[in-house]
Rosetta silent file (secondary structure, phi, psi, omega in degrees, C-alpha in Angstrom):
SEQUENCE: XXXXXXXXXXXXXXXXXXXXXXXXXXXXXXXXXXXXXXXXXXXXXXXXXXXXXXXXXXXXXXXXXXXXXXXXXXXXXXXXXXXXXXXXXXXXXXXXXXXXXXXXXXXXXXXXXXXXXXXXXXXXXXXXXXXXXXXXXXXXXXXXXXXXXXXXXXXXXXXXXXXXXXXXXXXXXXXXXXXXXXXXXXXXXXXXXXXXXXXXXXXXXXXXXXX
SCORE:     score description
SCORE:     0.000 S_00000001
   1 L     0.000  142.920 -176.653   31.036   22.058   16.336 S_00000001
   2 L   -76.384  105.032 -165.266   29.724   25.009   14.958 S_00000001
   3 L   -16.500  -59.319  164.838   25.928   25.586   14.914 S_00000001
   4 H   -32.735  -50.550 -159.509   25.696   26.632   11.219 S_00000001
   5 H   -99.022  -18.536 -175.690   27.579   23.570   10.097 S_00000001
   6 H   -85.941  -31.083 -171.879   25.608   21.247   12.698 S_00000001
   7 H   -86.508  -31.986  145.557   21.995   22.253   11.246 S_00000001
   8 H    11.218  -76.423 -150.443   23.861   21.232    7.666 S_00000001
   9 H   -69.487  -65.212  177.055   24.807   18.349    9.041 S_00000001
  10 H   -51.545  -45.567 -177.602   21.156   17.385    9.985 S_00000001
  11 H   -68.251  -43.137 -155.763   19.575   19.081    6.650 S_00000001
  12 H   -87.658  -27.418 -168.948   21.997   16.640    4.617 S_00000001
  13 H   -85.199  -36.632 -164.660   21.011   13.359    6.815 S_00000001
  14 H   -64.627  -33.131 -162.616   17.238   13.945    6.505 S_00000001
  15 H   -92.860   82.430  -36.748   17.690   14.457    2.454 S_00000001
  16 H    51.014  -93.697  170.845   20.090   11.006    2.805 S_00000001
  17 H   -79.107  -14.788  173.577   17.829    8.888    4.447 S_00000001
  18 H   -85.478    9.989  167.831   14.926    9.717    3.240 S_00000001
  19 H   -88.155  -51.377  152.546   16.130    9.343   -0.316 S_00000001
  20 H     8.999  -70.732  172.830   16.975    5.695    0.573 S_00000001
  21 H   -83.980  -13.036  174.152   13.326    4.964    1.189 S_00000001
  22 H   -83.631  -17.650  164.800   12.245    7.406   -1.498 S_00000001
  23 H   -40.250  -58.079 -161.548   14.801    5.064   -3.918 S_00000001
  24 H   -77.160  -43.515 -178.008   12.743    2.202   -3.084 S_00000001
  25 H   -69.534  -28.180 -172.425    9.297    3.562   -3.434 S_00000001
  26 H   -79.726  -47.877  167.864   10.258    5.115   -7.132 S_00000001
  27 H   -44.085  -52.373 -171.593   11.860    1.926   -8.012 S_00000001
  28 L   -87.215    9.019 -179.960    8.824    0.107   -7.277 S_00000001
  29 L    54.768   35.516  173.330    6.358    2.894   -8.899 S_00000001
  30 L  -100.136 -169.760 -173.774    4.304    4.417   -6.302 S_00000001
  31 L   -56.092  -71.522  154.288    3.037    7.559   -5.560 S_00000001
  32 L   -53.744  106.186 -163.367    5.405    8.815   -3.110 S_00000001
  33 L  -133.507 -139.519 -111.465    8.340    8.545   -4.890 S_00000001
  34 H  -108.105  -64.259  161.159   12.086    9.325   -4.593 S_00000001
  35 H   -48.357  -33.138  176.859   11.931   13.567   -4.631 S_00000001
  36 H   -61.282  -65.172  176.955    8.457   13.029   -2.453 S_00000001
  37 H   -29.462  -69.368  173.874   10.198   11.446   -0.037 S_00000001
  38 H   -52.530  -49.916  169.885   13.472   13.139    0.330 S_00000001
  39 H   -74.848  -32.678  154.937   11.216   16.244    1.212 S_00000001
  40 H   -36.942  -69.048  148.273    9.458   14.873    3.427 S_00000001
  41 H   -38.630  -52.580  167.122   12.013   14.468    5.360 S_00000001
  42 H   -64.357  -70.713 -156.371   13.759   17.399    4.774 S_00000001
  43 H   -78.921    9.468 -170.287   10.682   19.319    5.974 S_00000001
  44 H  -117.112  -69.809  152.878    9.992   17.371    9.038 S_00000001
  45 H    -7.612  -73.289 -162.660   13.540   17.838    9.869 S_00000001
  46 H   -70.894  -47.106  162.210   13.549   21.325    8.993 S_00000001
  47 H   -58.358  -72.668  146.011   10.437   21.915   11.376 S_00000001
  48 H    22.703  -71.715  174.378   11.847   19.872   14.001 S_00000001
  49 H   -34.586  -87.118 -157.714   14.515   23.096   14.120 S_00000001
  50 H   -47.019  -43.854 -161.952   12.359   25.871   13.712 S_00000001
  51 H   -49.296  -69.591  171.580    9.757   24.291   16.427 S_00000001
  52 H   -29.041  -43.759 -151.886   13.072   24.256   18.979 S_00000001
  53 H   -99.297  -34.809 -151.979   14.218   27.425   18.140 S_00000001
  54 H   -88.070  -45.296  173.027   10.519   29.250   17.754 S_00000001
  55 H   -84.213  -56.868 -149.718    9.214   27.702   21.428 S_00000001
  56 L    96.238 -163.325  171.195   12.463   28.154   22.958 S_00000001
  57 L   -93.705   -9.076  173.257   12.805   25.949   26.267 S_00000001
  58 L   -83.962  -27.402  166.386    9.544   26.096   27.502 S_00000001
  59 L  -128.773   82.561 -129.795    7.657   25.136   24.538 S_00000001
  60 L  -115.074   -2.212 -152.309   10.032   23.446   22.470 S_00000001
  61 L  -142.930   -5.657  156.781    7.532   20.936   20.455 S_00000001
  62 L    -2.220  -58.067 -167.800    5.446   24.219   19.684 S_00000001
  63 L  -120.357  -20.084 -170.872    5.409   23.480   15.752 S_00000001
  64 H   -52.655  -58.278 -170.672    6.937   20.021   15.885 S_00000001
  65 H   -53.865  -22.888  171.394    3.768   18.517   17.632 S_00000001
  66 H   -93.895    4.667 -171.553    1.651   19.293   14.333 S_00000001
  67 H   -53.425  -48.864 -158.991    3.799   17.515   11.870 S_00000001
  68 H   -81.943   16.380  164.514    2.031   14.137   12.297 S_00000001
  69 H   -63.908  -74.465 -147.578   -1.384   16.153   11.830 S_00000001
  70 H   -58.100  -44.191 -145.452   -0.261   17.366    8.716 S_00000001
  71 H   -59.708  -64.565 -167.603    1.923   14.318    7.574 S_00000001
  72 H   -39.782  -61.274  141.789   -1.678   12.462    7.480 S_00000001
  73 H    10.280  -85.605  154.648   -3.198   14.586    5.248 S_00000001
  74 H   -34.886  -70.362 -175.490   -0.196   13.798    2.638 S_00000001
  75 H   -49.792  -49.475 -166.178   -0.378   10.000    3.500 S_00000001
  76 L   -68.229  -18.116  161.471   -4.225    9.987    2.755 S_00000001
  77 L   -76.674    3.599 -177.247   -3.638   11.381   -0.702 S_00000001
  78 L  -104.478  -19.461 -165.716   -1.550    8.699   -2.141 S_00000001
  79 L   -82.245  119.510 -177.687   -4.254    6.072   -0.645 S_00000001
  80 E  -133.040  168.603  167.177   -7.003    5.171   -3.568 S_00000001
  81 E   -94.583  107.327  173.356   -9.575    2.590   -4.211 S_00000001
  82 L   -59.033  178.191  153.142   -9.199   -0.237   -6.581 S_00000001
  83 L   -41.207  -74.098 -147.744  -11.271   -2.462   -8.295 S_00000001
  84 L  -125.624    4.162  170.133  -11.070   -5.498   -5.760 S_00000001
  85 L  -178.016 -175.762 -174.306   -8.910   -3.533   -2.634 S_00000001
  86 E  -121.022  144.054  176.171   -7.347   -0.276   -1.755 S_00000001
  87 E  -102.739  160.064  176.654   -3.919    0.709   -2.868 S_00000001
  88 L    98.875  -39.351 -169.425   -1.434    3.078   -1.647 S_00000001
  89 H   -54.298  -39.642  164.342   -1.346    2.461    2.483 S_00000001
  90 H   -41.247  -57.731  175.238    2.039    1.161    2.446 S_00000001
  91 H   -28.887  -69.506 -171.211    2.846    4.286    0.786 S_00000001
  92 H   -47.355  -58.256  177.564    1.194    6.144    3.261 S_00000001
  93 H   -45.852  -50.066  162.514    3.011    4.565    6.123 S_00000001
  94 H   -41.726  -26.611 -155.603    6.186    5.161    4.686 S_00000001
  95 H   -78.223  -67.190  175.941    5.242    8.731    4.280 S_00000001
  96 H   -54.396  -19.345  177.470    4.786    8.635    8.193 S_00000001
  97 H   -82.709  -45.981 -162.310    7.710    6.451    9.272 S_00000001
  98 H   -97.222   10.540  141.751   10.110    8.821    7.214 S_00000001
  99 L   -89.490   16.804  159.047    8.722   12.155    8.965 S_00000001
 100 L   -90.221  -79.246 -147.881    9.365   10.358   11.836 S_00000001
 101 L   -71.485  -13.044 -162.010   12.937    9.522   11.021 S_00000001
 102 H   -83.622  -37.826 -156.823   13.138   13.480    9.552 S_00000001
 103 H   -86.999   -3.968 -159.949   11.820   14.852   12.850 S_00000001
 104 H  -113.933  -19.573  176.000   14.474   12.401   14.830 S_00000001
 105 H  -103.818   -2.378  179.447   17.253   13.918   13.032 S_00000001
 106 L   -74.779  -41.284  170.638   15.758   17.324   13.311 S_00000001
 107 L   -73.173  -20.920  173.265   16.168   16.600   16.970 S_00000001
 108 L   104.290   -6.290  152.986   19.656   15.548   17.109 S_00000001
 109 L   -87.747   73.292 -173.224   18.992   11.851   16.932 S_00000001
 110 H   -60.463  -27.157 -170.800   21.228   10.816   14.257 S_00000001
 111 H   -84.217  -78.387 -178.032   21.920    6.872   15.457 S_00000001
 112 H   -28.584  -59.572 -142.296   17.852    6.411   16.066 S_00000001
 113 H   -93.244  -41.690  153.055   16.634    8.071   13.045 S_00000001
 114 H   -28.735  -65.371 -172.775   19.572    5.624   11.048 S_00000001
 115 H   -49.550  -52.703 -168.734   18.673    2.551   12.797 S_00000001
 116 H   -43.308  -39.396 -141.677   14.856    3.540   11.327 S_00000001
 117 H   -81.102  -12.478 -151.459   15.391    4.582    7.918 S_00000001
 118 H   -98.790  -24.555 -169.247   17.492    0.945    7.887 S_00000001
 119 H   -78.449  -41.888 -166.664   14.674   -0.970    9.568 S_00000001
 120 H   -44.979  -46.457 -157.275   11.503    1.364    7.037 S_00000001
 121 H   -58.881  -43.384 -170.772   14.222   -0.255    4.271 S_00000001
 122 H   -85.831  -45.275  174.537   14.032   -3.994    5.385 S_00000001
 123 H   -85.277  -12.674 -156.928   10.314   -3.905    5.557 S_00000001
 124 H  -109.488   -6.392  177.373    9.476   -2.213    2.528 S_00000001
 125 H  -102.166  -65.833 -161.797   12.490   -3.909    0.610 S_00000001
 126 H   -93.899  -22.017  174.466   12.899   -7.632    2.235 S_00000001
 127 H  -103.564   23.687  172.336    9.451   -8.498    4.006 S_00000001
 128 H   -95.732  -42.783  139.669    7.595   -7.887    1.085 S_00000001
 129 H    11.053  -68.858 -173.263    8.662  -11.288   -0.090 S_00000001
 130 H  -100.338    4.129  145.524    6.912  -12.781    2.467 S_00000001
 131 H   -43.742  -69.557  176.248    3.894  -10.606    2.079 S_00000001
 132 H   -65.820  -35.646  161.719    3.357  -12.573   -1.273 S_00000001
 133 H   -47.183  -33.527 -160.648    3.745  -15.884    0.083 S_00000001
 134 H   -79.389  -43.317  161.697    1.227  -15.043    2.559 S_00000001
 135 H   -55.821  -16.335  165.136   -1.053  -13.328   -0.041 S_00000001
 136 H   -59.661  -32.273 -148.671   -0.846  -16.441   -2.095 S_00000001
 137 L   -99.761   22.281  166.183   -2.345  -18.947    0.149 S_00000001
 138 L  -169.345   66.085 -166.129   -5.791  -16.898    0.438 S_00000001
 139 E   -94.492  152.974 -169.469   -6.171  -14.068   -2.474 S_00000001
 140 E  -105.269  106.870  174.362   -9.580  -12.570   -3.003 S_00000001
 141 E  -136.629  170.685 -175.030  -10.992  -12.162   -6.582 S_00000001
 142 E  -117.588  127.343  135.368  -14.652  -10.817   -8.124 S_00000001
 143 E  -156.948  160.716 -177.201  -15.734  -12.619  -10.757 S_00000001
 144 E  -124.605  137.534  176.127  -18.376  -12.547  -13.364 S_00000001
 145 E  -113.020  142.707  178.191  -19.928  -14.687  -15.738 S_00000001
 146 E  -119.124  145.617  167.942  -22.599  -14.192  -18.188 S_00000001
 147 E  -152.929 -166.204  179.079  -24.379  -17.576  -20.259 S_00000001
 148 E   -73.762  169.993  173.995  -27.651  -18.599  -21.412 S_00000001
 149 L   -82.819  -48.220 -178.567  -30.558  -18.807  -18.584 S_00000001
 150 L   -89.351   25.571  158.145  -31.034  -22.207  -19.525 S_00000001
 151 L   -79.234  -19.989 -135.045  -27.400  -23.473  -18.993 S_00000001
 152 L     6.794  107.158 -179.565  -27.730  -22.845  -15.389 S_00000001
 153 H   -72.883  -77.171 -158.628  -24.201  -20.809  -15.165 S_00000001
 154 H   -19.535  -72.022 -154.881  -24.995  -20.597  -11.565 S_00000001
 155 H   -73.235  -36.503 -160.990  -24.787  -24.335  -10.483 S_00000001
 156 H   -60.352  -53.074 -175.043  -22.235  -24.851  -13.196 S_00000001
 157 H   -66.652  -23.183 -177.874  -19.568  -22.396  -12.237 S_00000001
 158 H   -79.647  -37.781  174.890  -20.461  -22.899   -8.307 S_00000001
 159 H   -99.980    9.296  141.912  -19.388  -26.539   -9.001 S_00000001
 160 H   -65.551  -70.227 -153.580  -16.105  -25.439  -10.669 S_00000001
 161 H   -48.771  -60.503  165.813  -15.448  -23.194   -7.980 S_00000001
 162 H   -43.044 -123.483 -177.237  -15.761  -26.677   -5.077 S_00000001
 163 L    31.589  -47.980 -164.619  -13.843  -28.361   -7.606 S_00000001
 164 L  -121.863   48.802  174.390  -10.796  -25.997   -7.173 S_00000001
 165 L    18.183   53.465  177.561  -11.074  -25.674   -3.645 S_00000001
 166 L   -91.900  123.139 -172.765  -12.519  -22.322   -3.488 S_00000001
 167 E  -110.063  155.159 -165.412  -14.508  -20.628   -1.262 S_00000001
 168 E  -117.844  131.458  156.204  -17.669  -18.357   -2.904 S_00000001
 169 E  -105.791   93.515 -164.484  -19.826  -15.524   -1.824 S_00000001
 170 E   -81.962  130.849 -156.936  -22.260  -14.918   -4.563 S_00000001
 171 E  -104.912  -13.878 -166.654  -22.675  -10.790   -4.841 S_00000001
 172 E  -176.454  114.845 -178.078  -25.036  -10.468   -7.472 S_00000001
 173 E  -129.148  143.761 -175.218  -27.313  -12.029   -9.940 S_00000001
 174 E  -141.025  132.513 -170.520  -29.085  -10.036  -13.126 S_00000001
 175 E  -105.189  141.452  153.644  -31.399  -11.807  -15.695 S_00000001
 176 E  -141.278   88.899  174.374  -31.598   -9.782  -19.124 S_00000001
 177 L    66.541 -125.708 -143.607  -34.536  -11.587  -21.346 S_00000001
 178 L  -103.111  -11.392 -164.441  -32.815  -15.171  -21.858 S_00000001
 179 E   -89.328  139.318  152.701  -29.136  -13.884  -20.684 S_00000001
 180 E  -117.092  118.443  167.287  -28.032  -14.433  -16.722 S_00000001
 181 E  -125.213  129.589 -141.941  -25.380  -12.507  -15.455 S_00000001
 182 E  -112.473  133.696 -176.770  -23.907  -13.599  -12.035 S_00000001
 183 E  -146.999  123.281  171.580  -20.851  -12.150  -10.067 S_00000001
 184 E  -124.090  154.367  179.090  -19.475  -13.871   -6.980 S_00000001
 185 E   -99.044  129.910  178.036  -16.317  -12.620   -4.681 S_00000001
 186 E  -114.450  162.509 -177.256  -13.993  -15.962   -4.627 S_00000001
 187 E  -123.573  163.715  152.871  -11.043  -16.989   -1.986 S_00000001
 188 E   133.847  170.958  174.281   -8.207  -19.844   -1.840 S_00000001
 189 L   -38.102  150.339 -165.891   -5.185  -20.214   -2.789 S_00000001
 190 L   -62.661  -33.289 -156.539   -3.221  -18.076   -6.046 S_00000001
 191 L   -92.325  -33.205 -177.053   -2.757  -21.598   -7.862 S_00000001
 192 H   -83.029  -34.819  160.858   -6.265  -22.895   -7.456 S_00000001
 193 H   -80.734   32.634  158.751   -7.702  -19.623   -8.908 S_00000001
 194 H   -88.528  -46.418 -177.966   -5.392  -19.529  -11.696 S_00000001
 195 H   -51.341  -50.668 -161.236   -6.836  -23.119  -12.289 S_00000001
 196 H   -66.799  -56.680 -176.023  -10.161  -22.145  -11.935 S_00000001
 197 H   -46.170  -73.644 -176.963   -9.873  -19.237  -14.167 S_00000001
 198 H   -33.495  -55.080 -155.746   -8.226  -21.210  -17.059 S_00000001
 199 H   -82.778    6.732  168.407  -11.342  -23.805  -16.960 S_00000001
 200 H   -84.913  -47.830  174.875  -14.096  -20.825  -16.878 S_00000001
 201 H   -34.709  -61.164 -168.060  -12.232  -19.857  -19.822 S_00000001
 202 L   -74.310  -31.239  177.001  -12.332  -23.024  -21.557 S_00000001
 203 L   -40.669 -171.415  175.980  -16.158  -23.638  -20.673 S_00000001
 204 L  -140.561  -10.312  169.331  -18.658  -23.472  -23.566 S_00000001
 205 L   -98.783    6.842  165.534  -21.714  -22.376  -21.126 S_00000001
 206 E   -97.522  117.396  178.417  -20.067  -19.422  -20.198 S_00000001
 207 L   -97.331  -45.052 -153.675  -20.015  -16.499  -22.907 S_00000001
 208 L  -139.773  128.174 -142.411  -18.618  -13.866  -21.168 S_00000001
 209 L  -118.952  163.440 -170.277  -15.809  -13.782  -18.022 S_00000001
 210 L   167.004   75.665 -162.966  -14.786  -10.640  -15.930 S_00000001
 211 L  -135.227    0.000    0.000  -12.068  -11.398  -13.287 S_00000001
């Protein structure tokens, strides 16, 4: 096969699979998304080459060997901080799994770097499924209530929370002249804080909610 038509061949797989997994992340709105991806690849790939051709045979991993420096870099800029957790690391991993698969076809390992991009596909497509069952049966929420000082919100809402089979850390409490406002981080299952929620709603010694 002819060289010319062989680095082609390789430039066309990396921009393949990594549109595959850049499909899925654009479908699914993140940062890294379908063009992010695809280059990624492509340029991991495309180093992969030069690094071969640029060391020669004695140092053949010359430029190759800094991709997954750099790749991090990239990955740490889609990763941000929420309200209640940080967002983005999936992203990021993907970012790193598919200059992995870019750098495997850059290398001439077309079956491997397939087999990846098929497995990065299956988790970021089919095990997220069971990521939300798992995240159901212990989700993490902040919330805060404000009432009168002489309701005592505290005891009230602490014996909603038992009630729903919830477990509480309380994070904060601030008196302002007859007003208390309280904020605890709660755990258990997605259905018992949905429950929980509704009946903070529905209280009448609670004025003001923040969940």
């Amino acid at each position: 096969m002819d060289f010319d038509f062989e680095i082609l061949i390789r430039f066309l797989l990396a921009i393949l699979w990594g549109g595959l997994v850049g499909a899925e992340r654009e479908y699914r709105g993140k940062a890294a998304g379908f063009r992010t991806t695809i280059l990624i690849s492509f340029g991991s790939c495309f180093f992969t080459l030069m690094s071969s051709v640029i060391g020669g045979t004695g140092n053949p991993d010359r430029i190759a060997a800094n991709i997954v420096t750099g790749i991090g870099f990239l990955g740490a800029g889609v990763i941000f901080r929420g309200e209640n957790r940080v967002n983005g690391i999936t992203t990021a991993a993907s970012i790193w799994a598919v200059a992995a698969v870019g750098m495997g076809i850059g290398g001439g390992y077309y079956f491997a770097a397939g087999c990846a991009s098929v497995l990065i596909l299956f988790v970021l497509a089919v095990l997220s499924f069971f990521e939300r069952q798992i995240d159901s049966f212990n989700q993490s929420r902040t919330f805060l209530a404000k009432g009168n000082l002489a309701a005592d919100i505290q005891y009230n809402c602490e014996q909603m929370i038992k009630a729903n089979k919830l477990r509480a850390k309380l994070l904060k409490r601030i008196r302002e002249s007859d007003q208390v406002i309280i904020t605890w981080q709660i755990q258990g299952h997605s259905k018992n804080l949905e429950a929980f929620v509704d009946q903070a709603m529905k209280a009448e010694f609670i004025e003001r909610i923040e969940c």
